[in-house]
N, C-alpha and C positions, 0 to 999 in steps of 0.2 A: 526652101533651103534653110538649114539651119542656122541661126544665131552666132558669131565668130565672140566667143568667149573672151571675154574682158579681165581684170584683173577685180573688175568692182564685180561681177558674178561671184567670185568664189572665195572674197574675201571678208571675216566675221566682220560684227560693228560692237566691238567690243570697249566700252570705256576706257578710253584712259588712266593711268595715276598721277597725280601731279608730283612735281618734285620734291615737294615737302612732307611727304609721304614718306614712312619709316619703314624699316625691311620688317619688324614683323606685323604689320598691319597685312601686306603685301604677302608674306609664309602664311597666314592663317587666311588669304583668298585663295591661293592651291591649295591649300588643306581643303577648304569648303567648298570649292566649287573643281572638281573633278575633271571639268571637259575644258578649265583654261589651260591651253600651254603656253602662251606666249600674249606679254601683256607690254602697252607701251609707257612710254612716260611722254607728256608734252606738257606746254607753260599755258598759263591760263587764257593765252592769243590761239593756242593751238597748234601751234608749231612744234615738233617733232625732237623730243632731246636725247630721245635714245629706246633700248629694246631691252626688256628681262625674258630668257627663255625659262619655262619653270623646271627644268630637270637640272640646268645648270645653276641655277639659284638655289634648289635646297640642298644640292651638294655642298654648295659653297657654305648657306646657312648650318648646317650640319658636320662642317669639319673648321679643326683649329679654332676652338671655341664654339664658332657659329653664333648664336642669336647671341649667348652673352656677350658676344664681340662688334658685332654687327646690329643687332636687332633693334637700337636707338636711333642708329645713321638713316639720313634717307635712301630711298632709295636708290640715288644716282650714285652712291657708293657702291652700288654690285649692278649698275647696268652698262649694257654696249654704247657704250657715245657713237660709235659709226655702225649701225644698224642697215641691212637692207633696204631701199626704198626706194618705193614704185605709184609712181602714179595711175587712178583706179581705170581712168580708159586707156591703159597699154595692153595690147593683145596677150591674151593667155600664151600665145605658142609664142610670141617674140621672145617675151619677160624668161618664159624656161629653156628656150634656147640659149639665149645669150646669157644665161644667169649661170645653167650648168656648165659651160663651157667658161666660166671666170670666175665664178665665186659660189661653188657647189657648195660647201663646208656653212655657208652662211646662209642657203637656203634651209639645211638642214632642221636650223636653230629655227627659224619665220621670216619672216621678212613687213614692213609699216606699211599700208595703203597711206598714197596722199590723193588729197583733189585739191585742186589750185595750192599746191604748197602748204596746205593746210591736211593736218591727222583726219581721217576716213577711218579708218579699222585696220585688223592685223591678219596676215594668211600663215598659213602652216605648208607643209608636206604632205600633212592629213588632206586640207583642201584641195589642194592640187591633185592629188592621190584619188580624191574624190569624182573632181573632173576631169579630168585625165581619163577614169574609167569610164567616163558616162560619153565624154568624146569619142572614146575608142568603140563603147557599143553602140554609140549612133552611126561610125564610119562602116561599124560592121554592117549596120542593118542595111546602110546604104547599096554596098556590096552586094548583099544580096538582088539590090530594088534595079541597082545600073549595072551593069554587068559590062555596056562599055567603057566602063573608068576602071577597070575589076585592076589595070598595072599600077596605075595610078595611086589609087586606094589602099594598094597591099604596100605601096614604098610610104605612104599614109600611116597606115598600122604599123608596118614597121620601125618608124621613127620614133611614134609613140609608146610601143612595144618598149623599143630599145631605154629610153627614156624612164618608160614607167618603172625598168629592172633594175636600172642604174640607182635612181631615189629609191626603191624598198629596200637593194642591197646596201645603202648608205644608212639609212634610217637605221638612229644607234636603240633599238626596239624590236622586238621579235613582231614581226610582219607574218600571220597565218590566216590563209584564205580558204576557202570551202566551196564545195556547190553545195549552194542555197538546197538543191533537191533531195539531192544521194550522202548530201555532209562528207564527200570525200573531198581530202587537201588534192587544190590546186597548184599551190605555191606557200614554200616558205625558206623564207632569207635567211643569209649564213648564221645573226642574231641568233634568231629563235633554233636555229638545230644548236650551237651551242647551249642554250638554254635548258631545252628538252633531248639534249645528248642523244640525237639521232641524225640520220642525215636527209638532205632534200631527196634524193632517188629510193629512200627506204620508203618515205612517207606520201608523197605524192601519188594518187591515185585509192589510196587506201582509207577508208576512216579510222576513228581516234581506237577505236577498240583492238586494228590491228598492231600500232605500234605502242599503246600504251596498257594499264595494269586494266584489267576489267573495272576495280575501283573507279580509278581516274578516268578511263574513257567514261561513264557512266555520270561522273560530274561533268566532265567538259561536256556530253549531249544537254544534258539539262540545261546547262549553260549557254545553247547551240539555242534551245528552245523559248527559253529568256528572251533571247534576242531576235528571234521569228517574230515574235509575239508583241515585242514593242516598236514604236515609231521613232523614236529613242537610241544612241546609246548608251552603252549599259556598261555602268565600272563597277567590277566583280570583287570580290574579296582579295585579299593577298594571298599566293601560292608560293608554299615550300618546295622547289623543286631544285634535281642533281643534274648539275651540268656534265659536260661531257667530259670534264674533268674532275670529277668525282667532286667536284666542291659546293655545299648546302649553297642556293642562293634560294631568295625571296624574289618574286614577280607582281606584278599589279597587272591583270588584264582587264582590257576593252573590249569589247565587243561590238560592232555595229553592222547592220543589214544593209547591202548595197543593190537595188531595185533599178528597176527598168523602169522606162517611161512609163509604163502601165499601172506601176506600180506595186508590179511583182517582185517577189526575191530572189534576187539571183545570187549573191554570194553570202557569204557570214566570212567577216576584216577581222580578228583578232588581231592587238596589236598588246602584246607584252613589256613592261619597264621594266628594267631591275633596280631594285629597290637596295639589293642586298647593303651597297657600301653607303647609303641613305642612311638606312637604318641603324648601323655599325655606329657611325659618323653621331646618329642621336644619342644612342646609348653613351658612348663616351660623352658626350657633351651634358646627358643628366647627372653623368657621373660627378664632372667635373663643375657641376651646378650647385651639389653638395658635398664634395670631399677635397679637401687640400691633396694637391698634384703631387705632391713634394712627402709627404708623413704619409697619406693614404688616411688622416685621421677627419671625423666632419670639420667642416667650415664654419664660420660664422653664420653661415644662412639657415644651415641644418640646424646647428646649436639653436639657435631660433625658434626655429620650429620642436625640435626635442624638449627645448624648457618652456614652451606653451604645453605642451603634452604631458609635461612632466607634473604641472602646476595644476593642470586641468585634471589629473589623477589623484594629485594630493585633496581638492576640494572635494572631488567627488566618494574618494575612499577615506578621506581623514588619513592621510596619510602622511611622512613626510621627508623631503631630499635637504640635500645638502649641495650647493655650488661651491666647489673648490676653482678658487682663479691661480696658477702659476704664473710665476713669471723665473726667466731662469737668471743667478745673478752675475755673471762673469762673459755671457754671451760677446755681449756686444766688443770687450778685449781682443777676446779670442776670433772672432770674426775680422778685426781690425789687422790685429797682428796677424793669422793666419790666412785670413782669403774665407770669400763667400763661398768657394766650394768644400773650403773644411768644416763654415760654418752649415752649410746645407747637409753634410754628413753627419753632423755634429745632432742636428735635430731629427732625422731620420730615426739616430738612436737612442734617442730622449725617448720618441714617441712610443719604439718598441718596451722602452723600460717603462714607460707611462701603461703601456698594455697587459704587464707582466702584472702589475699593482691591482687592477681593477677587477671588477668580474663583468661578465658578459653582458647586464644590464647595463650597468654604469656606458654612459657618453662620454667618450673624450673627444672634445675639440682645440683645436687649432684656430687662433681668433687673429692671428699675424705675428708675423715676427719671432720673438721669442716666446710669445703669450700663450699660453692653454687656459682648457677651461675642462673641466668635469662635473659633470650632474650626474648623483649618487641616490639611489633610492635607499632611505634608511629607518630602522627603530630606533636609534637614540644616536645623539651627540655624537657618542663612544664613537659608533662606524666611522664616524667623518675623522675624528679625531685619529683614529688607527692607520686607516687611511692614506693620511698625510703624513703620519711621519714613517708610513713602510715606504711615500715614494721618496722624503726626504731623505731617508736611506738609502734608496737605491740610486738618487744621483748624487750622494757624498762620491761614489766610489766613481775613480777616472775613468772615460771613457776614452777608448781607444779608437782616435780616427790617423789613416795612415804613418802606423809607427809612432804616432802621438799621444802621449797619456794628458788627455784632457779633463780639470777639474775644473765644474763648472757650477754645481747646487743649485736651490730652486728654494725661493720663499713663498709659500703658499699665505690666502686668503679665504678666509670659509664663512659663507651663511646661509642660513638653515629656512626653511618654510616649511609652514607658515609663520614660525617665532620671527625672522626678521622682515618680514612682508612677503605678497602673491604676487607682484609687479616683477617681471624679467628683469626690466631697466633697473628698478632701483636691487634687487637682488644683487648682479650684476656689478653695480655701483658700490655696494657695500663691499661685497668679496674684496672687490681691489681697494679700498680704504684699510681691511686689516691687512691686507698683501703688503701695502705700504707703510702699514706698521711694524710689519717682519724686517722692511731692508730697514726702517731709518733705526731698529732695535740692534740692528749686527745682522740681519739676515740668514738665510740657510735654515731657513726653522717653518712654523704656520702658526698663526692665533686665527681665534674666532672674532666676526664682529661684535663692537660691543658700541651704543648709542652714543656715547660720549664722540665716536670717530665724527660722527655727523657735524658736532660743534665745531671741531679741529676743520673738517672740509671745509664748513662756510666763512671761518675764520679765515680759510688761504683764498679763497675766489674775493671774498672783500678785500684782501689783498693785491691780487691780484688790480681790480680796479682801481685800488688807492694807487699801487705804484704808476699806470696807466693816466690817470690824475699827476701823479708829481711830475713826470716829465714836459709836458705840459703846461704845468702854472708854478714851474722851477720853484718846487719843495725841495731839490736838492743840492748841498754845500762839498765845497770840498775845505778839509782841514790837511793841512800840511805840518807834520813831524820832523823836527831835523834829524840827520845825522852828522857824527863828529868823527873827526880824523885824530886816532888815538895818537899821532907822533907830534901835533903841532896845537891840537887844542881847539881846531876852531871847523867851525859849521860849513860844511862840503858841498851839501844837495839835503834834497826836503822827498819825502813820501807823499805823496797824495794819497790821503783817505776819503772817502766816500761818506759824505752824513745825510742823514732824510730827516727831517724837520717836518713831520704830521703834524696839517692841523689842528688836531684834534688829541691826536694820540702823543704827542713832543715824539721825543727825541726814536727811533727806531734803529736797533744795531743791525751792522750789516749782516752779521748773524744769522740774522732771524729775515733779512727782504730778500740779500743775493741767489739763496738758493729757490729763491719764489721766481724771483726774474731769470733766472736759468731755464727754471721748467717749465714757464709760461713763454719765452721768447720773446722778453724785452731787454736782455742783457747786450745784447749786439747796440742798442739804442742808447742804452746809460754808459754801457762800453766807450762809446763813440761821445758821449756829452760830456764823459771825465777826462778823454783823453783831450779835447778839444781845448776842457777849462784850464785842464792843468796846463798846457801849453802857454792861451794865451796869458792864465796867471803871471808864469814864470819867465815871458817874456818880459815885462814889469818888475820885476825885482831887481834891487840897486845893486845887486851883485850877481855873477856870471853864475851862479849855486844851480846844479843840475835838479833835475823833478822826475822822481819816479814814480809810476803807476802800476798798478797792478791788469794785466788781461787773462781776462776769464779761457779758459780753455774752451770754450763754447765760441768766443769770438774766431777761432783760426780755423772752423766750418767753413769760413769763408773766404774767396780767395778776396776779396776787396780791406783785409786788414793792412796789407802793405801800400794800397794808395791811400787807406783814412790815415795811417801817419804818416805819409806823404804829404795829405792835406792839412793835415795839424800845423806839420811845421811850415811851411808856406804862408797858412792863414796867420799864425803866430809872429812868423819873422823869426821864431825861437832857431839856434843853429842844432843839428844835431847832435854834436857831442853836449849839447845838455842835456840832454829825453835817456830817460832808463825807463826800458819796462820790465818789470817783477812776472816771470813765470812762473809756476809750480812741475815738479815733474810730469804729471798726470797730462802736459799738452804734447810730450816726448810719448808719454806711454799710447793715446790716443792717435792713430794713424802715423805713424811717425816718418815714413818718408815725405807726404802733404805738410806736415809740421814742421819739420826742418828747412825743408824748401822755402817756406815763410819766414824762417826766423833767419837763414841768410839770407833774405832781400831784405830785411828788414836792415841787417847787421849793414849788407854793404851800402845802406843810406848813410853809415854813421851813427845811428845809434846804437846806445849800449846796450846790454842782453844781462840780465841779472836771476838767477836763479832763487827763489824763495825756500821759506820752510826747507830749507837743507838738513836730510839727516830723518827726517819724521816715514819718506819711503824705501821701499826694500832694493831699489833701483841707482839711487843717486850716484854713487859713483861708477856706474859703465856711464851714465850720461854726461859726463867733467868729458868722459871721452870721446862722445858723439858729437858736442858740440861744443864749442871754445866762447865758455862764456866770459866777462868781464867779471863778475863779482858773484859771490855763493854768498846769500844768509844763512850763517845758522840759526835755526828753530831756538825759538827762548825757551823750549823746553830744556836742552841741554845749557844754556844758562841760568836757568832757576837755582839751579842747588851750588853754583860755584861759592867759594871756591872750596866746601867741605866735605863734597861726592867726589869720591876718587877716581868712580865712575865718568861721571861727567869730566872731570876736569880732563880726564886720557881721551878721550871721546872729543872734545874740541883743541887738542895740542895737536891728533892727530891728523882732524881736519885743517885745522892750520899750516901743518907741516905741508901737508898734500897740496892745499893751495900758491903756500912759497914754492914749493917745484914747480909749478905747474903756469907760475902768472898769473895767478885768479885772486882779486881782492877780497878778503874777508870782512862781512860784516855780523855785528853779534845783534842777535834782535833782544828785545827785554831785559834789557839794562837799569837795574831801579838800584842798587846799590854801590859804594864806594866798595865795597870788598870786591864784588863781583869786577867794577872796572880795575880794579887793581889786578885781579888776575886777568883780566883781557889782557893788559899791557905785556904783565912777564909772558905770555903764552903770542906774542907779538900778532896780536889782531889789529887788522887794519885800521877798522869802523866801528862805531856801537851807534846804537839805535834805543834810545828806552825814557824812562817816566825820570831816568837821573838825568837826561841830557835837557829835555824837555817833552812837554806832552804836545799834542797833536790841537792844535788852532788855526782857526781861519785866518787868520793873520801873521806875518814872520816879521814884523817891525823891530820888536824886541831882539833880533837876532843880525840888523841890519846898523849897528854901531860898529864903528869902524874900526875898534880893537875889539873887540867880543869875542872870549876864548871860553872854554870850559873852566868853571871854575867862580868865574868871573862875573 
């Protein structure tokens, strides 16, 4: 009597993965090993964490990124956490009865052996498929042997019959069987007739030559013979074949010889994948491996690789390129003010007018953001230099996105190889040093690098560290400036300024650190230490005189600026109607509904809201209307020339005037003379602020006498 088939007969003993195992460790073991379909994962006890099927896994790996998405995670990111499972002594016919009649769809995929609750190996469809046949030709042979079991037997066959049709017709895989003898198809599932656009009643009975091209049937025999001939089987090349819907797919066939006890052949199993949306799935994904999703221009990865190639040309031909770095200078407004899908239209048409520029060899990449990059193979300078200003040219001109005429320019940076080095990075490196000698020049233009940039870099990274250093080991002071009330004479509120006291280097204007601390991202830090100082300063002063500071528009990134002066004043005790803080327009112009929503939370703390440098942008007066500040400075540039520029002097009457409408206090910055305060007065300005009232000191003692008026 035969053997009653177990679950551990027909199940592989295939290693596990363990958890910490990364999806492409796991994509390059289906790649390499052909005959895995289905792999488990368990913990190093051996216990069971889950199932990867491999045709759902490189789908998965091969679309919406794929590996660049996926291919670091382990791989309990793309596995079945409730997997099939079966322990190895459960009868082969229990396990598929009650498996298909509950959860067919997960046979499909494999299913985990266990023994004592611990990982054994993994079964397929293929296995069962395997025995399944080999049950069915032993019940046959039987058949023949007992002849009074012949009812019995045949509701036997039957069941498994029924069974065996059910799993080929599920199996998402083109299922084609043969005799082993005559090579004429026995059976093949709805799969594979879609596959090979014909039908199961044309083909069955017939060999491959009657339904297919003499070509193909003549391979598929060879292929028939392959697989007679090994013990093995046999995974064939990929086939281009036309479904029955006239549409190209790609197939991967298997082959394998199914034998008799004796060890003869009795049929030839083709079992067909489709590979097609696999493949599709890859191709996008190398695509998007090198070319930005968004422009269609290379990536940084590409670029990469292009300017090793490019370099490796130049040594080997004596040859020589140019790296041009863009950057575009108005972006970042226009994206603010307009929205990321104007700005993403915005560079779409950059990139096309970047294509118009170049010729076919030239590289343009896309390195983020607003950034490009172009590698130019050239004979001289000249090239690069032309170059640049044919594309400088062609983004002066507005671009039009959605009824929008967008002016936007582009400061380029260029160096050359081998004149400025054969290193990408430092190439690379230089480019954007002249780049940034374009914007801090005025912008919209390109220069070359030139050695000297190199000093100017290491000069701002030593910077960089020093001011890192002052915060720290408190290098920094604040000096306080007063200002005067022009109707009464006497000292109102004080300015906090900012001083850095190196020690090494004295005295450092802010000048020259704030915009380092901007573009390094320490400003939110000294932001926060001066708003802190000046508070609890001017908690301490023997008189109620408000203190105003100045914030960075770099601070209002954040939504935590309305609880740091929150926290100021609290920790201070200061009340708030003493705190003024000094904006610039540029925190308005920068995201402006984010920014305003800050500056009324701010305002309804009570503190005051002061607008700086009044007059110096193209904007200031829609902003008096956007937001209702307490006091406007005007710029001491329109004070310098009073009261003998006509110009000037009409230019602050009629900011004056504007402010008496409106309830806004006027303050005049850069007051150094009695003329000039004498026209403050008649032009009825509120405040002055300047080197006549006094200069700016750590100390306000001298201002804290108890009659102490201007003058005086």
């Amino acid at each position: 009597m035969q053997k009653l088939l177990c679950i551990s007969d027909i199940m592989d003993r295939i290693d596990p993965v363990r958890p910490q195992c990364d999806n492409s460790t796991l994509y390059e073991m289906f790649r390499d090993e052909s005959d895995l379909m289905v792999v488990a994962v368990a913990n190093e006890a051996g216990e069971v964490l889950g199932l990867i099927e491999r045709h759902a896994f490189n789908l998965t790996m091969a679309a919406e990124y794929g590996r660049a998405l996926y291919g670091r995670k382990p791989v309990t990111s793309l596995m079945d956490p409730a997997p099939l499972v079966v322990e190895s002594a459960t009868p082969l016919r229990d396990f598929t009865r009650t498996t298909l009649s509950e959860r067919p769809s997960e046979l499909m995929r494999g299913f985990i052996v266990t023994r004592d609750g611990r990982y054994a190996g993994v079964g397929t469809s293929l296995s069962i498929l395997k025995a399944i046949s080999a049950d069915l030709q032993h019940s046959l042979t039987r058949q023949q042997e007992m002849t009074g079991d012949l009812v019995r037997l045949g509701a036997e066959s039957q069941r498994h019959q029924t069974f065996l049709n059910m799993v080929i017709q599920n199996i998402p895989a083109m299922v084609l069987v043969k005799n082993a003898g005559d090579q004429k198809v026995i059976l093949l599932n709805s799969v594979g007739e879609d596959m090979l656009g014909v039908t199961h009643d044309a083909v069955v009975g017939h060999a491959s030559g009657d339904f297919m091209t003499a070509e193909r049937a003549a391979l598929y025999n060879t292929y028939d013979q392959m697989a007679l001939q090994s013990q093995d089987a046999i995974m064939l090349k990929e086939e281009h074949v036309t479904d029955s819907q006239g549409r190209k797919r790609i197939i991967q066939l298997k082959k394998t010889v199914l034998r008799t006890p004796s060890g003869e052949a009795d049929c030839i199993l083709t079992l067909g994948t489709d590979l097609t949306d696999q493949k599709q799935a890859e191709a996008r994904i190398a695509h998007l491996a090198h070319y930005d999703p968004l422009t269609g221009l290379a990536n940084r990865a590409l670029f990469t690789r292009e300017m090793d190639a490019a370099l490796s040309r130049v040594q080997r031909l004596d040859g020589q390129i140019a790296l041009l770095c863009l950057d575009l200078d108005r972006f970042k407004a226009i994206n603010d003010s307009y929205g990321h899908m104007t700005g993403d239209q915005l560079l779409v048409e950059v990139a096309e007018r970047l294509r118009g520029c170049v010729r076919k060899s030239d590289v343009i990449a896309r390195m983020g953001g607003d950034e490009f990059a172009i590698i130019q193979h050239i004979d001289s300078a000249d090239d690069a230099r032309h170059l640049a200003a044919r594309i400088v040219d062609a983004l002066k001109q507005p671009i039009l996105v959605n009824d929008i005429a967008l002016d936007v320019g582009t400061s380029i940076g260029i160096a050359l190889a081998p004149t400025d080095g054969m290193d990408a990075n430092n190439l690379l490196s230089r480019a954007d040093l002249a780049m940034y000698r374009v914007k801090a020049e005025g912008r919209n233009s390109w220069c070359f690098y030139q050695p000297e940039m190199d000093a100017q870099l290491q000069s701002r990274i030593e910077m960089e560290v020093d001011l890192k250093a002052a915060l720290s080991e408190n290098q920094f002071q604040l000096y306080f400036q007063p200002l005067l009330d022009m109707e009464t004479g006497e000292v109102v509120s004080f300015e906090a300024l900012l001083r850095w006291i190196h020690p090494t280097r004295g005295f450092i204007s802010p000048g020259e650190f704030i915009p380092v601390a901007e573009d390094c991202g320490l400003i939110g830090r000294i932001g926060e230490w001066v708003l802190m100082e000046a508070t609890r300063t001017a908690a301490r002063w023997p008189q109620a005189w408000r203190v105003a500071v100045n914030i960075s528009p770099l601070q209002f990134r954040h939504k935590s600026l309305v609880n740091l002066v929150k926290k100021a004043l609290k920790t201070s005790g200061l009340a708030p109607a003493r705190l003024e803080l000094e904006i610039t327009e540029s925190v308005i112009l920068k995201d402006e509904t984010h920014n305003l929503a800050i500056l009324n939370a701010i305002r309804a703390l009570g503190v005051r809201i002061a607008m700086d440098d009044f007059g110096t942008g193209y904007s200031s007066l829609s902003y008096l209307r956007t937001f209702p500040f307490d006091k406007i400075k005007i710029d001491q540039s329109f004070i310098r020339d009073l009261p003998n520029d006509t110009n000037a002097l009409s230019i602050v009457r009629a900011i004056t005037d504007m402010a008496r409408s409106l309830g806004v206090l006027i303050t005049a910055e850069g007051v150094e003379t009695e003329a000039q305060m004498t026209a403050l007065r008649e032009l009825n300005c509120g405040q002055a602020q300047g080197y006549l009232i006094g200069r700016p000191a750590p100390e306000i003692t001298a201002y804290a006498k108890p009659e102490r008026k201007y003058g005086t």
